[in-house]
VOKOLFI-129915 format. One record per atom (N, C-alpha, C): z, y negated, x negated; residue in one letter. Coordinates in steps of 0.05 Angstrom, whole numbers, padded with zeros to 5 digits, always signed. Layout:
% residues N
ZYXA
...
//
This chain:
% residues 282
+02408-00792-02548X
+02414-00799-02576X
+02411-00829-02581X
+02391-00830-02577X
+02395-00862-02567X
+02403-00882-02558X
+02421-00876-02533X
+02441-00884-02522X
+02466-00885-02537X
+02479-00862-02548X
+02499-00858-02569X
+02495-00880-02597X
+02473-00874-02598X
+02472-00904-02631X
+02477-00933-02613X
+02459-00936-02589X
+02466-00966-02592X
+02489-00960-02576X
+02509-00948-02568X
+02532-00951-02555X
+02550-00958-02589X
+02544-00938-02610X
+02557-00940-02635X
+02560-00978-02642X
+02532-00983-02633X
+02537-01009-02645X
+02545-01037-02635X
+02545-01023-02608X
+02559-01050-02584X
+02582-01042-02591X
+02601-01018-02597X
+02628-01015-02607X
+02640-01036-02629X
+02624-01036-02648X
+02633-01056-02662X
+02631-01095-02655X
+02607-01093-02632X
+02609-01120-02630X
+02639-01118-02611X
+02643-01098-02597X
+02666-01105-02568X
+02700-01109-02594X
+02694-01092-02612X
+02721-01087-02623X
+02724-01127-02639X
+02693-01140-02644X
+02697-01159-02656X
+02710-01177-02639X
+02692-01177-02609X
+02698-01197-02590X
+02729-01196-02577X
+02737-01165-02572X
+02773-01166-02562X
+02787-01180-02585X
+02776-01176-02603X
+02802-01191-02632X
+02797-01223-02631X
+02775-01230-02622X
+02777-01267-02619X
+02785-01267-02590X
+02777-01256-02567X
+02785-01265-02548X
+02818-01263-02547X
+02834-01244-02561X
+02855-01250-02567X
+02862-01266-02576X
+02855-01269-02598X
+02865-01294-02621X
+02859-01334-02605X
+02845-01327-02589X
+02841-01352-02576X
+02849-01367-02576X
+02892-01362-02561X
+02901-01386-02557X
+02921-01392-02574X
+02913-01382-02597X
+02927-01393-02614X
+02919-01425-02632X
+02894-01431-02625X
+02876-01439-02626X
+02887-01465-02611X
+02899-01466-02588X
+02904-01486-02577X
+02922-01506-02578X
+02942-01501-02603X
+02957-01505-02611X
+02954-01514-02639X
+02940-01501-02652X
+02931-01506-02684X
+02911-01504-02688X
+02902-01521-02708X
+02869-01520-02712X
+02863-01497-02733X
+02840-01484-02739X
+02835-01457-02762X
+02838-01470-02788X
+02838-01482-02790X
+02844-01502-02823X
+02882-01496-02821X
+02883-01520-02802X
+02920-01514-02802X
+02931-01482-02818X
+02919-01463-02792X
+02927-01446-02796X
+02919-01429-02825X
+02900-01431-02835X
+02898-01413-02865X
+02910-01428-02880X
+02919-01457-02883X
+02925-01472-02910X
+02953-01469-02908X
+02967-01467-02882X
+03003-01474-02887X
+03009-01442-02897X
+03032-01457-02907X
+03044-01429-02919X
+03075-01430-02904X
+03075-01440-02885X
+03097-01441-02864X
+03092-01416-02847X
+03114-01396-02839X
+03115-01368-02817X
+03136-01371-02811X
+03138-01385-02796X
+03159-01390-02773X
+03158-01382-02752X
+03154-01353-02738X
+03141-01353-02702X
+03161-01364-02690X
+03190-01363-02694X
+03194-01369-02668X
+03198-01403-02670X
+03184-01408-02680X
+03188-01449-02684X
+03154-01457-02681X
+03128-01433-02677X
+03116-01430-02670X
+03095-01447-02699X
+03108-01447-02722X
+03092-01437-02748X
+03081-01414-02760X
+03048-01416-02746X
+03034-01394-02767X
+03018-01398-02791X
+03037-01396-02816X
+03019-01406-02833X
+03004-01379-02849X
+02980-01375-02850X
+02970-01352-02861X
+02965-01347-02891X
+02966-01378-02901X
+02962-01375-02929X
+02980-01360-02946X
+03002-01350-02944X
+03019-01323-02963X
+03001-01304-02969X
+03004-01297-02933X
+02983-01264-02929X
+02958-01268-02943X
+02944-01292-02943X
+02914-01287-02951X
+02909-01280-02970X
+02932-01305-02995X
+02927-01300-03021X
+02941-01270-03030X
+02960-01265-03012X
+02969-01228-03023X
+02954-01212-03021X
+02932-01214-02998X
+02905-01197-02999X
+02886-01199-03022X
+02884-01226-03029X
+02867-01234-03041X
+02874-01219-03078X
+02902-01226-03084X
+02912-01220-03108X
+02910-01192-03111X
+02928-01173-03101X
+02922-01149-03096X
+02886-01138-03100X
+02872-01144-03091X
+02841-01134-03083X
+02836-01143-03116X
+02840-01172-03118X
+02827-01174-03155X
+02840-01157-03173X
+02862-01147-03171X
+02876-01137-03198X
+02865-01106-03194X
+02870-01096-03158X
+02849-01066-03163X
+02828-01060-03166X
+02810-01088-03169X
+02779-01090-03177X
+02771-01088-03209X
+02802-01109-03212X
+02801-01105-03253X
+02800-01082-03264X
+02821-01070-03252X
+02834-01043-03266X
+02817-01019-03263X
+02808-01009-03233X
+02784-00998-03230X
+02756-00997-03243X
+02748-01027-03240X
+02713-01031-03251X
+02713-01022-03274X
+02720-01026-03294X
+02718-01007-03315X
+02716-00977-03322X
+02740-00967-03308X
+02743-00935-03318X
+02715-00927-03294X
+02709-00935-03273X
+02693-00930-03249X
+02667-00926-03271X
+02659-00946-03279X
+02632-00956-03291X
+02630-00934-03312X
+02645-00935-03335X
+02646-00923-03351X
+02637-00890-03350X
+02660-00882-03332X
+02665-00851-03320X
+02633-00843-03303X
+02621-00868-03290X
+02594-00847-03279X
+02575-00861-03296X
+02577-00874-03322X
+02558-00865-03337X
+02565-00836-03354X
+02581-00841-03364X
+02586-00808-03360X
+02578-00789-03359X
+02584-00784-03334X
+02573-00762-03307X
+02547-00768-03310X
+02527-00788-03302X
+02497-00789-03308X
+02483-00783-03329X
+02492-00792-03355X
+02473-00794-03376X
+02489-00781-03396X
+02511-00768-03396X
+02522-00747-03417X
+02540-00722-03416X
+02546-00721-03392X
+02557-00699-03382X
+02545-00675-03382X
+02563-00650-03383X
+02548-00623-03378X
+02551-00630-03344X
+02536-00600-03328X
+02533-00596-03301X
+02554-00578-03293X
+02573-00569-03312X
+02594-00556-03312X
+02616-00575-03296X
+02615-00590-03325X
+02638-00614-03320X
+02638-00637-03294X
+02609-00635-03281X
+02606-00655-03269X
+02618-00645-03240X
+02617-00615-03241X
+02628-00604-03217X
+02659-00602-03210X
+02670-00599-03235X
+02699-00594-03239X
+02710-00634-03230X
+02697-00655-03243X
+02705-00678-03232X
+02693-00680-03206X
+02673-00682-03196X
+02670-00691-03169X
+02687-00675-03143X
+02692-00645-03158X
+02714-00634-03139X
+02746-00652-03134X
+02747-00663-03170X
+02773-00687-03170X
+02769-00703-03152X
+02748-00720-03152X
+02742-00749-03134X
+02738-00737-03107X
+02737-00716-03094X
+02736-00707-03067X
+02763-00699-03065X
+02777-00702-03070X
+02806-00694-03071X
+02819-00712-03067X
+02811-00733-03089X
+02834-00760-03091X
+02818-00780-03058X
+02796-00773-03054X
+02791-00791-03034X
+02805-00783-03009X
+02806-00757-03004X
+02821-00747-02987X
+02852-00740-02986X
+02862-00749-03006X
+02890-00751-03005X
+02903-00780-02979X
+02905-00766-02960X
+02914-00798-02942X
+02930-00824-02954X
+02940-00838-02946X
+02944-00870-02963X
+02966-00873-02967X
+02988-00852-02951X
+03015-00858-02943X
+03024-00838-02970X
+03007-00825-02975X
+03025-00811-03008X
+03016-00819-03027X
+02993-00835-03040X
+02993-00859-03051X
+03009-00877-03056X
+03021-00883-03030X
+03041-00906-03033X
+03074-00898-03041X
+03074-00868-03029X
+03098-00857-03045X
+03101-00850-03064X
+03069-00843-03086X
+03068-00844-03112X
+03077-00866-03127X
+03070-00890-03118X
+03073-00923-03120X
+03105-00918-03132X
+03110-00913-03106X
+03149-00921-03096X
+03159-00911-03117X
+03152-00884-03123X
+03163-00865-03146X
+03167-00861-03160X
+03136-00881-03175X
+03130-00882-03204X
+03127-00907-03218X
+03107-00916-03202X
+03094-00946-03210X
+03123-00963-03199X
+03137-00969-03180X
+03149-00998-03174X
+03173-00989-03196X
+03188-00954-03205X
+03204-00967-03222X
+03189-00964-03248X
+03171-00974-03256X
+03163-00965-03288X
+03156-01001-03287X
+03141-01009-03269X
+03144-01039-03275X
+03175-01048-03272X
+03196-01037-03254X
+03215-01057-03254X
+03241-01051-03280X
+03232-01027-03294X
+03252-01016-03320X
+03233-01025-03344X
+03210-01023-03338X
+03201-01019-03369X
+03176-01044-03381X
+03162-01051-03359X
+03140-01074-03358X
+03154-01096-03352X
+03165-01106-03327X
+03169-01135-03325X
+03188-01142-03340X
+03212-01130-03352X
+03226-01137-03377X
+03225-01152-03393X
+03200-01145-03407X
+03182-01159-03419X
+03171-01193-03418X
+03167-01194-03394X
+03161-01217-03382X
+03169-01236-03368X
+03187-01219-03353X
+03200-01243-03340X
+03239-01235-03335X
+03251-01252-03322X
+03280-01227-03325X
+03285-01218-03309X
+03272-01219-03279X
+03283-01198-03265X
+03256-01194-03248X
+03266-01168-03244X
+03238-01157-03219X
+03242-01128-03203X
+03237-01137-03181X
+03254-01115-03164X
+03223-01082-03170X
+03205-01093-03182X
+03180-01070-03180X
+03162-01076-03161X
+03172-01087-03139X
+03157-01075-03107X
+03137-01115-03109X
+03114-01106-03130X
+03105-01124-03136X
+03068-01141-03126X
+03056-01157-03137X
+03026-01154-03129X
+03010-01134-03143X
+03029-01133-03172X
+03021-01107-03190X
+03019-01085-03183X
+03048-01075-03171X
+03046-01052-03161X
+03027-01049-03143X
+03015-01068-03129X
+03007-01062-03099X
+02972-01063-03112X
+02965-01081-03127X
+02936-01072-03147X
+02936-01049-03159X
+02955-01031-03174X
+02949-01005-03190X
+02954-00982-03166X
+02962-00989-03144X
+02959-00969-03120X
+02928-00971-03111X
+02919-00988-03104X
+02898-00998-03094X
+02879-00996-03111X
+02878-00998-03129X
+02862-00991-03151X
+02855-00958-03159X
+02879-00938-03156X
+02879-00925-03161X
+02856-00905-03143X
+02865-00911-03106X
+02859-00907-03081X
+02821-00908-03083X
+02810-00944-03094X
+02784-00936-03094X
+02768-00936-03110X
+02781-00924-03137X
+02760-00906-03156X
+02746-00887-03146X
+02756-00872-03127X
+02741-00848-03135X
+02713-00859-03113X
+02717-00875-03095X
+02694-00887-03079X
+02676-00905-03099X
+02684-00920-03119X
+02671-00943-03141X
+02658-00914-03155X
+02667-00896-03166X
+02652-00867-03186X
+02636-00861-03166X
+02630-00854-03148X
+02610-00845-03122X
+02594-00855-03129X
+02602-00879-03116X
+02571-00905-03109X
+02554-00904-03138X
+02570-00907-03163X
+02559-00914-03184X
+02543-00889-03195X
+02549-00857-03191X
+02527-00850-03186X
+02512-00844-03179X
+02509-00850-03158X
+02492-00846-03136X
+02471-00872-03146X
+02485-00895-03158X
+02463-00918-03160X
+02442-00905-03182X
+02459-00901-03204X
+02450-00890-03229X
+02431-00867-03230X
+02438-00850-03210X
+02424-00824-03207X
+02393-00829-03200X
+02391-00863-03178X
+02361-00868-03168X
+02345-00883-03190X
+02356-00888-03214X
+02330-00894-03228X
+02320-00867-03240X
+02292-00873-03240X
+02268-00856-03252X
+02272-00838-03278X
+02272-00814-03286X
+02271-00814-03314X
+02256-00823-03330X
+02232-00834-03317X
+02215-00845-03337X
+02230-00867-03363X
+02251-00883-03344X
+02255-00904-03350X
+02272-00895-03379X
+02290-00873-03367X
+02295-00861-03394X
+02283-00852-03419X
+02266-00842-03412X
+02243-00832-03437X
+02232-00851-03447X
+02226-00873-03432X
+02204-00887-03452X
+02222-00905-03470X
+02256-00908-03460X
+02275-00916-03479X
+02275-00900-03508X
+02285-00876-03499X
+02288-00854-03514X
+02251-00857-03535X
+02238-00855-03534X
+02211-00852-03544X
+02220-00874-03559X
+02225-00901-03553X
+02219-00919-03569X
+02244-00929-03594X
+02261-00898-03593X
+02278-00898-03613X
+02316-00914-03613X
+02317-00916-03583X
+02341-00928-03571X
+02352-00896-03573X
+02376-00906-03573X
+02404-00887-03569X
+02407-00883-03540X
+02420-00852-03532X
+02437-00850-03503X
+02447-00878-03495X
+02467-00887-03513X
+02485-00903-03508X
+02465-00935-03504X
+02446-00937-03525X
+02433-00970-03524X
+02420-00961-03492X
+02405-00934-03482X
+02389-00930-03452X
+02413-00939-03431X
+02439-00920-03443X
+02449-00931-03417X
+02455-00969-03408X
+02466-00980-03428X
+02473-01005-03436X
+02447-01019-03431X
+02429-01017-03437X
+02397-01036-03439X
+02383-01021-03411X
+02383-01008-03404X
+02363-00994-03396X
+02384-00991-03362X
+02397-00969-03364X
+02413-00966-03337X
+02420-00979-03324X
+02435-00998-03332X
+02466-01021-03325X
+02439-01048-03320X
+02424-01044-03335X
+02405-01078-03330X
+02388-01062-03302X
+02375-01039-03301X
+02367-01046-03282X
+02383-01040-03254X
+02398-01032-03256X
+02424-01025-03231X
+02447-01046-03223X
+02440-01068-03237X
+02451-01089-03234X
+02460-01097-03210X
+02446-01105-03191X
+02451-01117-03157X
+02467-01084-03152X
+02455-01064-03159X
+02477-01044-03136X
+02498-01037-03147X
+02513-01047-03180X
+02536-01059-03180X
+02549-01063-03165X
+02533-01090-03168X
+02550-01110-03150X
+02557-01106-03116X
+02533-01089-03108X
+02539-01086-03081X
+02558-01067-03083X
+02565-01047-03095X
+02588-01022-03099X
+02610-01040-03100X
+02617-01048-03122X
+02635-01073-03117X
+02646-01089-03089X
+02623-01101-03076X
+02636-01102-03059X
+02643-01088-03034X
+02624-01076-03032X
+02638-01052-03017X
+02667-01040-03016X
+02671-01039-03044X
+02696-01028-03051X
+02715-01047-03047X
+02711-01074-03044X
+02724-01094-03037X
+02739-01097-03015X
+02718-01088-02994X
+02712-01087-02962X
+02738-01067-02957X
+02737-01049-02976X
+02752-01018-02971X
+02779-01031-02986X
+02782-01040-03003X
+02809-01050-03011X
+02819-01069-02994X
+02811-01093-02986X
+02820-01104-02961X
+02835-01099-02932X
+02824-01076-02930X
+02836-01069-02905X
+02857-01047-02909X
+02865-01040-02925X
+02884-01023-02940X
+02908-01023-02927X
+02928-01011-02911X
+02953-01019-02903X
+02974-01002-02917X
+02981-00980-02909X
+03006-00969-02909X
+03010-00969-02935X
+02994-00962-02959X
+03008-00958-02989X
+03013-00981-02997X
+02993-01011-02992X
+03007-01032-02994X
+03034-01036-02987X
+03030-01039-02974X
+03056-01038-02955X
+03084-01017-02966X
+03076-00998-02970X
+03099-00988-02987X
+03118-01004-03016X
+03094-01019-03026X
+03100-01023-03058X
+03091-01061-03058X
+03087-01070-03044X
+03086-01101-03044X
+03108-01123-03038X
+03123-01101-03025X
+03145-01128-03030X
+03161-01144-03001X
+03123-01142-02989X
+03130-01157-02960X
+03140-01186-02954X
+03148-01195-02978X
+03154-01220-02972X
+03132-01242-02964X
+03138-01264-02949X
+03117-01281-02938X
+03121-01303-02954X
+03104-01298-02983X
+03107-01329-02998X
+03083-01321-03016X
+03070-01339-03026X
+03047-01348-03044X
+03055-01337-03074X
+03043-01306-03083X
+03045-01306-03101X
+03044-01319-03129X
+03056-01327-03141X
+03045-01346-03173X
+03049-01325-03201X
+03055-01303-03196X
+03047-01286-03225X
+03048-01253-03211X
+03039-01239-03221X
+03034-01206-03223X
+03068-01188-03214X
+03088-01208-03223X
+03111-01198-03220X
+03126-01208-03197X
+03105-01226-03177X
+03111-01239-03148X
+03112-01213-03128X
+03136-01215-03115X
+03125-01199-03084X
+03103-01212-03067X
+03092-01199-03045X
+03078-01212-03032X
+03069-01191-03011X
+03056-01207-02986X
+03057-01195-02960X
+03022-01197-02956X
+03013-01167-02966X
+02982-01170-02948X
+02974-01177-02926X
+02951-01188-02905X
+02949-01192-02878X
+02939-01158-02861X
+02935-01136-02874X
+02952-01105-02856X
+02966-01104-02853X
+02984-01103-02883X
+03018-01106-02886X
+03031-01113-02854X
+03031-01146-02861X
+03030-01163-02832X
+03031-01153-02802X
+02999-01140-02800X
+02999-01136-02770X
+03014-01104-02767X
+03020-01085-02791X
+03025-01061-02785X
+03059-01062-02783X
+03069-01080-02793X
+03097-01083-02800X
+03109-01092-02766X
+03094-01126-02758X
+03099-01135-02741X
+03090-01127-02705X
+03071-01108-02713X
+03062-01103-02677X
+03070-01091-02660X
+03088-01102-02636X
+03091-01087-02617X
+03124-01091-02622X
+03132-01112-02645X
+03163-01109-02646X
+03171-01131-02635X
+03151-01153-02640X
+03159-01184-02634X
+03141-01197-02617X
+03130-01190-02603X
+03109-01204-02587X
+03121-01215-02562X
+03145-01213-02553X
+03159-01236-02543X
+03165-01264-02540X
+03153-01266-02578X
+03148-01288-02584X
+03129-01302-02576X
+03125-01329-02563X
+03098-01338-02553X
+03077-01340-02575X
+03057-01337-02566X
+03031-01338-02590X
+03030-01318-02607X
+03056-01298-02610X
+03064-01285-02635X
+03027-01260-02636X
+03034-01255-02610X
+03006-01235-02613X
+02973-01246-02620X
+02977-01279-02604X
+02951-01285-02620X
+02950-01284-02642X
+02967-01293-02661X
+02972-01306-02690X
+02967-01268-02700X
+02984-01252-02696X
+02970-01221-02702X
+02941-01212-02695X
+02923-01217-02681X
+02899-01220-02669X
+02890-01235-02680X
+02889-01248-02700X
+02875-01273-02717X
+02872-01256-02740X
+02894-01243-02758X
+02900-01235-02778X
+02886-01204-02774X
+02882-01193-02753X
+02858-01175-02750X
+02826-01188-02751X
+02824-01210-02730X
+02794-01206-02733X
+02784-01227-02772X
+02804-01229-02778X
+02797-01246-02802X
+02779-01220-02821X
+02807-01202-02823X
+02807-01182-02833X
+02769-01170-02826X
+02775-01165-02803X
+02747-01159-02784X
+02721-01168-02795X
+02722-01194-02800X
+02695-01205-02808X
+02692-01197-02832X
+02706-01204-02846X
+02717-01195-02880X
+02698-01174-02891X
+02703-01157-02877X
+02702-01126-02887X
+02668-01120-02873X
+02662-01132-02845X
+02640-01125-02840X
+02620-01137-02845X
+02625-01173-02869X
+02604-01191-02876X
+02598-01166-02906X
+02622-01157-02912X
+02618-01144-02950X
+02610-01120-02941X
+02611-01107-02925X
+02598-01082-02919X
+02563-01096-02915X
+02572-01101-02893X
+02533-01103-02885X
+02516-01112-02915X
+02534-01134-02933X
+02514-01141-02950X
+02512-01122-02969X
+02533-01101-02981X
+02535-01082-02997X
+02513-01064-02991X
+02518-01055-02965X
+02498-01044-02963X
+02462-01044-02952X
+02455-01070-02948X
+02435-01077-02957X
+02426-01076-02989X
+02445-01095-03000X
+02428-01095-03033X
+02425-01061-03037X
+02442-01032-03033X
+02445-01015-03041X
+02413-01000-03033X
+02410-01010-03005X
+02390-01002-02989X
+02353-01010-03001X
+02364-01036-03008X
+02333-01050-03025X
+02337-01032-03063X
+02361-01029-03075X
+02348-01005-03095X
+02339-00983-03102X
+02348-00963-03079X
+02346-00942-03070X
+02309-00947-03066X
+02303-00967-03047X
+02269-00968-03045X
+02262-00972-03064X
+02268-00989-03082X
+02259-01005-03113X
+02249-00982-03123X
+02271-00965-03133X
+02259-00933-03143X
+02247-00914-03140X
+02240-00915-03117X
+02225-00897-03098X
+02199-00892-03106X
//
């Protein structure tokens, strides 16, 4: 058993180290600055500029953080401090459902619904033309995808404070609503934020439904109604078609272990802070 955990965890160092020792020589050619700031993707002229992809990761992840954190927050206070035990079963059967719906019909929900309702009925409005297949679309997919993980975490955070903490609200003549607001949310604060990012970690690495509803294009978003090309998008679109190209596979091996660190710096810290509240209440 023992053997099996630390084999679990040299797995992740070997999967970190094949993705740089890949990415290496790309390296020899361009410096890591070069390469995140240009917004040049040229392989076969042997321009990798990463800055499109980054900021499409980047845009995408904020707008399904917007749209999410709210109904997330809201919905497991809720479920914690006002719900029957009826109702709480009939939703968490929902959120075990929607988590396990795979990503690829997500993204055909996207295709179906979301890219033409922004491209008939929303971007109209705003700008004059828009094909749908947007950063928007690709945030209200992505958004959609990790609620039901953001409603988890949140109560699970909520669920570890004390009732005391409740009652002695309650005793001292506060409302449900002032306990949860004063009382809940102040002291659950850090595991927020660590849910958050967690959920971040989990939106980041997101491919195929992106990918359905973003657009794909390799250029620097400047509004909500921009296409744009995630760095999954990227390596799931491009691998194994063009690597003929010289470098082409480091420059894909870069755009993984970026990804790589990404996800495993907001994990580990998510789940530390999650780990020190859980004791807090204890």
């Amino acid at each position: 058993m023992f053997s099996i955990t630390v084999f679990s965890v040299l797995l992740v160092v070997l999967i970190g180290l094949g993705l740089y020792l890949k990415s290496v020589p790309i390296f020899d050619q361009n410096s890591f600055w070069q390469l995140i700031s240009s917004s040049e993707w040229r392989p076969g002229s042997g321009q990798f500029g990463f800055l499109p992809f980054i900021a499409g990761t980047i845009a995408i992840t904020l707008i399904a953080i917007v749209l999410a954190l709210p109904i997330a927050l809201l919905s497991a206070l809720f479920l914690t401090e006002f719900s029957k035990s009826y109702l709480k079963k009939w939703v968490f059967t929902a959120l075990d459902i929607l988590a396990g719906i795979p990503s690829v019909v997500y993204g055909v929900w996207g295709t179906l619904f979301i890219v033409p309702w922004i491209s008939e009925k929303l971007a109209p409005n705003f700008v004059e033309y828009s094909t749908g297949y947007t950063v928007l679309a690709g945030g209200i997919v992505l958004g959609v995808m990790i609620l039901p993980l953001l409603i988890s975490l949140f109560v699970e955070i909520f669920s570890a404070v004390p009732r005391e903490f409740r009652d002695a609200a309650l005793s001292l003549g506060a409302t449900k609503w002032q306990t949860s607001k004063f009382v809940i949310l102040r002291k659950t604060f850090p595991g927020i934020l660590a849910a958050v990012i967690l959920a971040v970690s989990r939106a980041f690495g997101e491919t195929i439904a992106v990918l359905m509803v973003c657009g794909n294009l390799p250029m620097v978003p400047h509004s909500l109604f921009d296409s744009c090309y995630p760095l999954p998008a990227l390596i799931a679109n491009n691998y194994g078609e063009m690597l003929s190209v010289p470098l082409y596979e480091s420059a894909l091996m870069l755009a993984a272990f970026l990804l790589f660190i990404v996800v495993f710096i907001f994990n580990a810290s998510s789940r530390a802070v999650i780990y020190r509240i859980e004791r807090k209440f204890k």
